[in-house]
C-alpha positions as CSV (number, residue, x, y, z in Angstrom):
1,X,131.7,43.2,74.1
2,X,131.7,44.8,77.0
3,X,133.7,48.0,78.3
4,X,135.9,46.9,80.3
5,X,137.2,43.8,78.1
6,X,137.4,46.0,75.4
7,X,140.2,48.6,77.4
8,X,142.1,45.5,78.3
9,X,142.3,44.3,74.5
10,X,143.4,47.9,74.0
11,X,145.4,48.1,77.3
12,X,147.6,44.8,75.7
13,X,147.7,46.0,71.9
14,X,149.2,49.2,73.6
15,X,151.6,47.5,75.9
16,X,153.7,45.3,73.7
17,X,155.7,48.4,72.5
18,X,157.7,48.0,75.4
19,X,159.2,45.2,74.2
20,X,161.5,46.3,72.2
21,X,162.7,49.3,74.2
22,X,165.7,47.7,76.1
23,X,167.6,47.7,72.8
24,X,168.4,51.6,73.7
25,X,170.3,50.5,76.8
26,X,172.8,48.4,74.7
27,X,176.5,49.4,75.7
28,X,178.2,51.3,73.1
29,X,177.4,49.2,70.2
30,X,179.8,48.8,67.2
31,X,179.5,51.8,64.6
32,X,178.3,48.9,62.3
33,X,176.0,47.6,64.4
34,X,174.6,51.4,65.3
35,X,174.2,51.9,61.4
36,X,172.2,48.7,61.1
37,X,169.7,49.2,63.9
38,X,169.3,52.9,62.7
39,X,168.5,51.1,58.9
40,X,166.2,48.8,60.5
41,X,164.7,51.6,62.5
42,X,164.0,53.3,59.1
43,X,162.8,50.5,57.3
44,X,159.9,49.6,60.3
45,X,159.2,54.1,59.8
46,X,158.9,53.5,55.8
47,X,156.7,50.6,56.4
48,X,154.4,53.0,58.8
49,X,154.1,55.9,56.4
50,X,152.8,53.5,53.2
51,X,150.7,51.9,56.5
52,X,149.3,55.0,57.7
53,X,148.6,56.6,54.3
54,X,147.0,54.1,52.9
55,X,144.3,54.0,55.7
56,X,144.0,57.5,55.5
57,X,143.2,57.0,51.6
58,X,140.6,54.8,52.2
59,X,138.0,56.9,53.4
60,X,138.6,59.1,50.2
61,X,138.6,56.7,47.9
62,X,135.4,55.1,49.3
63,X,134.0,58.3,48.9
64,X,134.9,58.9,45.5
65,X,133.1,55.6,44.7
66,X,130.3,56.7,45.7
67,X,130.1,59.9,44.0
68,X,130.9,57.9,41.1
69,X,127.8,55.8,41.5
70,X,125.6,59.0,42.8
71,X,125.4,57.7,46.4
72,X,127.5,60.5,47.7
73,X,128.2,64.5,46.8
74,X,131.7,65.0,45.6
75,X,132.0,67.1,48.7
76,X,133.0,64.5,51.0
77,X,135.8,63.2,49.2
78,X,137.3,66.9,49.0
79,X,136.7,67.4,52.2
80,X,138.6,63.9,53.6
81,X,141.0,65.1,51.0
82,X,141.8,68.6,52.3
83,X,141.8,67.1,56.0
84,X,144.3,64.3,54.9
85,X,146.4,67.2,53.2
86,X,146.5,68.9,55.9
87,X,147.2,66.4,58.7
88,X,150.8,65.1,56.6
89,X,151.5,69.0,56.2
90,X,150.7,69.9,59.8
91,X,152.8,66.7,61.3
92,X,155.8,67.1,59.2
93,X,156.4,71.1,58.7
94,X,155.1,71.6,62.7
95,X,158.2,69.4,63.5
96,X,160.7,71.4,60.7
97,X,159.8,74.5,62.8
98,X,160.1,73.0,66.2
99,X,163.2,71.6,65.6
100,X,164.4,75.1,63.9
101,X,163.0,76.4,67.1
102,X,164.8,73.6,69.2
103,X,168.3,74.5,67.5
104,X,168.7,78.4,68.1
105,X,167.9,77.5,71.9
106,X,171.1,76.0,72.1
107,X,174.3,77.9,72.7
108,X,173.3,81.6,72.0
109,X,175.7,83.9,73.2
110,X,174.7,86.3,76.1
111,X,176.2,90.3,75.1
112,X,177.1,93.3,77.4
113,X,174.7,95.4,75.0
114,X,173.2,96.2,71.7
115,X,174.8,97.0,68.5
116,X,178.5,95.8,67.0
117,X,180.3,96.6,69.4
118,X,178.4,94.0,72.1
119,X,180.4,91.5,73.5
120,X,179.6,88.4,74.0
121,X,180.5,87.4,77.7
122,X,179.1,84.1,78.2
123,X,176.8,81.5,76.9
124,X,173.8,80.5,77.8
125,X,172.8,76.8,78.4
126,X,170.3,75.6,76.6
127,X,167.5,74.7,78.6
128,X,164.3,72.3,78.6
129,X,164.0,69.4,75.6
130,X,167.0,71.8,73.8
131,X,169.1,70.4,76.2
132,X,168.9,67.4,75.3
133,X,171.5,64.9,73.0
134,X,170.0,65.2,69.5
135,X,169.7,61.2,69.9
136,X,166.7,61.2,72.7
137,X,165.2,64.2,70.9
138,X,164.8,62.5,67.8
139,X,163.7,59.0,69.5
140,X,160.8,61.1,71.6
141,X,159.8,62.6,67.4
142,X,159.3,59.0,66.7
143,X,157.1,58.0,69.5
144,X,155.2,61.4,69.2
145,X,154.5,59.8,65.4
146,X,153.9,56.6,66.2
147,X,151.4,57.2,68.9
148,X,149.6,59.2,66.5
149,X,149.3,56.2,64.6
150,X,148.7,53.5,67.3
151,X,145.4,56.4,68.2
152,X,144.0,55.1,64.6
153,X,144.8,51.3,65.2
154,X,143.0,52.0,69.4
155,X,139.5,53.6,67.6
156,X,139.8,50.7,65.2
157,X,140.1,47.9,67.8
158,X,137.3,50.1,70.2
159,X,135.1,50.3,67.1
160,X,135.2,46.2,66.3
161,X,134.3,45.5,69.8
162,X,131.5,47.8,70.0
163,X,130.0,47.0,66.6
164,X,130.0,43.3,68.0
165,X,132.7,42.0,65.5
166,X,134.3,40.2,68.2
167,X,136.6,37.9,65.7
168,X,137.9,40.9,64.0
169,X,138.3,42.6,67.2
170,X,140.8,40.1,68.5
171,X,142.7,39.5,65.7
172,X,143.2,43.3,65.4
173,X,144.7,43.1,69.3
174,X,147.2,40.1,68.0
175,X,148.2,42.0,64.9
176,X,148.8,45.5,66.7
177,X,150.5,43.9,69.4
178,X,152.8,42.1,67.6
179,X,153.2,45.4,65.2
180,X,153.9,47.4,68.1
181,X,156.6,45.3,69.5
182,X,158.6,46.3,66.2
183,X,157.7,50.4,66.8
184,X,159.3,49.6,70.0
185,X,162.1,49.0,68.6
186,X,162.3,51.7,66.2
187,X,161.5,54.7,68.8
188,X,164.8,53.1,70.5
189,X,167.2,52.7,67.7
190,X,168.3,56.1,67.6
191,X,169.4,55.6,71.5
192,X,171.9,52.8,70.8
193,X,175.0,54.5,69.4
194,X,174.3,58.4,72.0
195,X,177.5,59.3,72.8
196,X,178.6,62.7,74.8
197,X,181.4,64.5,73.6
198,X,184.4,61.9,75.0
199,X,183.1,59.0,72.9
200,X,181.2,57.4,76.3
201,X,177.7,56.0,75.7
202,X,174.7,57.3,77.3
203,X,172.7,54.7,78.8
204,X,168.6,56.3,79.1
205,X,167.1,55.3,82.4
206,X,164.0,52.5,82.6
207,X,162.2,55.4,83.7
208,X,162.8,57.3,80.3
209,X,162.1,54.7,77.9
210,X,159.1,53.7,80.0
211,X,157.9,57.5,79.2
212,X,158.4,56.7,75.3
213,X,156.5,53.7,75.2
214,X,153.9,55.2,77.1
215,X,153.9,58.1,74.7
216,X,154.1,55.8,71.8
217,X,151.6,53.0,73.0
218,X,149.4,54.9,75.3
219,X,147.2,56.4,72.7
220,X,146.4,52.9,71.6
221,X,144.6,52.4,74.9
222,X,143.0,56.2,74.7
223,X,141.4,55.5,71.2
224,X,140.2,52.1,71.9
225,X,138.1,54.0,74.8
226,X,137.1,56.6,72.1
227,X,136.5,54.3,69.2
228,X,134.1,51.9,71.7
229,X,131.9,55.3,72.3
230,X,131.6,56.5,68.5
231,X,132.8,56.4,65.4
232,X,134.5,59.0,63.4
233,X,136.2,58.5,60.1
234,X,137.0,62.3,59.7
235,X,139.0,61.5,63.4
236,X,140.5,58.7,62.3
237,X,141.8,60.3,58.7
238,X,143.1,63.5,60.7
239,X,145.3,61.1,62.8
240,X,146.4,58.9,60.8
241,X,147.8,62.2,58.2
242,X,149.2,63.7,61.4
243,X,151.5,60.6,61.7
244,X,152.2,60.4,58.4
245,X,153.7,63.7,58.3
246,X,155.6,63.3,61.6
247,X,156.8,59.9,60.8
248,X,157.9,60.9,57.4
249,X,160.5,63.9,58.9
250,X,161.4,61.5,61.5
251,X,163.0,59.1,58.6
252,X,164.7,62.1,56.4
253,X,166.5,62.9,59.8
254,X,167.3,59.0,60.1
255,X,168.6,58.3,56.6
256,X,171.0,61.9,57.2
257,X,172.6,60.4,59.8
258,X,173.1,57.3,57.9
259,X,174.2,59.2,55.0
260,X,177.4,60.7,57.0
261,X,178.2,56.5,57.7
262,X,179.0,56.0,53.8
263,X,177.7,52.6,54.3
264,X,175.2,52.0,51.7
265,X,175.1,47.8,51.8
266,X,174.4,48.1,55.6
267,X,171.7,50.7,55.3
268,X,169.8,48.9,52.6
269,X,169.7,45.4,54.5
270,X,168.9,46.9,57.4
271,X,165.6,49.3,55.5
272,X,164.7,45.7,53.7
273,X,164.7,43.6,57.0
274,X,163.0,46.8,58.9
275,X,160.4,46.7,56.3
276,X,159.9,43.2,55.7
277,X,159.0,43.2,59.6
278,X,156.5,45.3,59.4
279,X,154.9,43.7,56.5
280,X,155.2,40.4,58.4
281,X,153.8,41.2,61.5
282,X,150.7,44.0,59.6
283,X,149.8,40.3,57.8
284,X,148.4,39.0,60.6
285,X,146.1,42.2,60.8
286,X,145.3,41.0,57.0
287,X,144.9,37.7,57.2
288,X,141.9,38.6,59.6
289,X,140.2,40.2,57.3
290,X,140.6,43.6,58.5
């Protein structure tokens, strides 16, 4: 398959995310209905963790095979091994410090000097991504996560068409595209119940949830150009740990907020039906063979 078809498969697996980002413009949603879109939102993340890790196992585990039979030093499945341990430590406890970074930039006290007896004379605004309603700070956490997935699923798709699987390669377009759709969604959820401090909903822009699908489906486009030049399973393991870790702190924040709702029936339909979507729509992927 040829270059150029091969970035538009990966230009349209990429692309569908968009679809579901509208659902952050809803109009100061019910509290219920909030809860049950954040529940959803956490069930598609949960879905994306066991997704993500178990393709970043399978590398390992192939190699342990090997060594098993003799075909391979045990070296290589340490080495996947420390590289996967790494990538989940790296993407969850990087975004634990950022956002302990994130939260003492917000309302620290200016002082007329040093010591106990400063005063504090004013505040200073927090500035950059610290200004920011904790609601589109954690939505931009999940895209960051799920673009570091949808690089995997890009160097998969790049790799099919280069290899000459063209089948496989199409069905992996259909399956990630209809997959994505539901990321979409979850990178948005969060966005549906923002309010400011007089109960009044913010509404992102087009122009700001265009930015979050980009970030969260761009990189399906970038490593469809990078898996069509070369193939890398060390790359691929590194990015697909990376999510895992980012995705995983993404969903303890989720289920704390749904914690404060004491609403345990709506947040356990909404984690089933979040999940069962993406177990729907990744059976397509399977059904291919892939």
């Amino acid at each position: 398959m040829s270059l150029s078809t091969t970035l538009l498969l990966g230009l349209i697996a990429g692309s569908t995310i968009v679809l579901g980002l509208p659902v952050g413009r809803l109009r100061s949603p019910a509290a219920g209905l909030r809860l049950f879109l954040n529940a959803i939102a956490i069930g598609v993340l949960i879905f994306l963790v066991w997704d993500v890790l178990s393709a970043a196992w399978e590398p390992i585990d192939g190699a342990l095979a090997e060594t098993h039979a003799g075909h391979r030093e045990l070296g290589t499945a340490v080495g996947y091994g420390l590289l996967m341990l790494a990538g989940v430590a790296v993407g969850l406890l990087a975004l634990v410090w950022y956002e302990r970074w994130m939260a003492s930039q917000v309302g620290v006290p200016a002082t007329t000097g040093q010591g106990p007896g400063a005063m504090p004379v004013a505040v200073v605004p927090p500035r950059g991504l610290a200004a920011w309603p904790k609601a589109r700070r954690l939505a931009l956490l999940i895209a960051v996560g799920i673009g570091l997935h949808n690089f995997a699923e890009g160097l998969a798709i790049g790799q099919s068409a280069a290899s000459g699987e063209i089948a496989l390669a199409l069905m992996l377009v259909i399956g990630f595209g209809l997959h994505n759709a539901t990321e979409g969604f979850g990178i948005v959820a969060p966005l549906a119940g923002d309010l400011d401090d007089d109960g009044v909903a913010r509404r992102p822009s087009w122009g700001f949830l265009l930015a979050l699908g980009l970030i969260g489906g761009g990189p399906t486009f970038v490593g469809t150009v990078i898996g069509h030049g070369f193939t890398s399973e060390p790359l691929s393991v590194v990015f697909l740990s990376l999510a895992a870790g980012s995705i995983l702190y993404v969903i303890i924040q989720l289920i704390g907020v749904a914690s404060r709702a004491k609403r345990a029936d709506l947040l356990s339909y909404g984690i089933l039906l979040g999940m069962v979507a993406g177990f729907v729509t990744d059976a397509i992927v399977t059904a291919a063979g892939a």
